[in-house]
C-alpha positions in Angstrom: -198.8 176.7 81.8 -201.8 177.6 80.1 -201.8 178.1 76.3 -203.5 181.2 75.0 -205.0 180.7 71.0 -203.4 183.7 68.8 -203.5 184.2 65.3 -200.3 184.8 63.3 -199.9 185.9 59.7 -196.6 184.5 58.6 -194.8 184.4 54.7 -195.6 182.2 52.8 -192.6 180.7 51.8 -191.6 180.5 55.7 -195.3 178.2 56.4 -194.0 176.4 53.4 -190.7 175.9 55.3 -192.4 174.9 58.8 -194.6 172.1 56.9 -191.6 171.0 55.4 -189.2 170.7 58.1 -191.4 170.6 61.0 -193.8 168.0 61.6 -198.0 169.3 61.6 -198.1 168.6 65.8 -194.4 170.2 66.6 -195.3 173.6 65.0 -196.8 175.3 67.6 -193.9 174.2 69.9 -191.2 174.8 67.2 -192.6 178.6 67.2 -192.6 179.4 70.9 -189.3 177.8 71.1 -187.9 180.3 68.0 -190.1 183.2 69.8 -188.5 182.8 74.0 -185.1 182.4 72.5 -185.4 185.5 70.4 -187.4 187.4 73.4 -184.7 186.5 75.6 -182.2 188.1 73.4 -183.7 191.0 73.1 -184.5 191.1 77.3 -181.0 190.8 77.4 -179.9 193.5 74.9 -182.4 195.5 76.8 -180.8 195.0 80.1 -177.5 195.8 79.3 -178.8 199.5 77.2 -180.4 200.3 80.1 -177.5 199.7 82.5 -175.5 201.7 80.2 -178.1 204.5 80.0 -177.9 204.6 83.7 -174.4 205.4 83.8 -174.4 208.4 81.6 -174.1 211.3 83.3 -175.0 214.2 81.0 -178.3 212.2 80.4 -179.3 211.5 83.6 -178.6 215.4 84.9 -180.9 216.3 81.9 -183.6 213.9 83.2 -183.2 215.2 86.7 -183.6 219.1 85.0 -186.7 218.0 83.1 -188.3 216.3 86.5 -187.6 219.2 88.6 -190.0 221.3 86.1 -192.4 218.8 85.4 -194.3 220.2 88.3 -193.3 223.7 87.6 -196.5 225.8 88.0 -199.1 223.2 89.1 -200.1 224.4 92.4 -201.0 227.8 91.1 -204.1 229.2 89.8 -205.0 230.7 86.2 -206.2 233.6 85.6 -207.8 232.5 82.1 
């Protein structure tokens, strides 16, 4: 996989922690490790909200009301 150079602006006491407990050449690992674990989490979380949104009724009738006038009035001309 190919690595992409970013720049990250972290607490100080948390660098101090990283030097500490992790060694100079296992940081960058240790941090995309921390960072897919917690993205996966959250793609997870995601998942199931939006399963959950799809199955509420009263929302998705209000979505299908807003679409049907999104388009309200486009193919006509004004008279500006």
């Amino acid at each position: 996989m190919r690595k992409v150079p970013i720049t990250l602006t972290l607490p100080e006491n948390v660098v101090r922690d990283l030097h500490l407990y992790i060694s100079r050449r296992g940081i960058s690992k240790f941090v995309t490790k921390a960072v897919e674990e917690r993205l996966e989490a959250t793609k997870q979380k995601m998942a199931v909200e939006f399963r959950e949104a799809s199955r509420d009724e009263e929302r998705n009738s209000e979505i299908e009301l807003w679409d049907s006038l999104s388009n309200e009035g486009l193919n006509e001309e004004n008279e500006y």
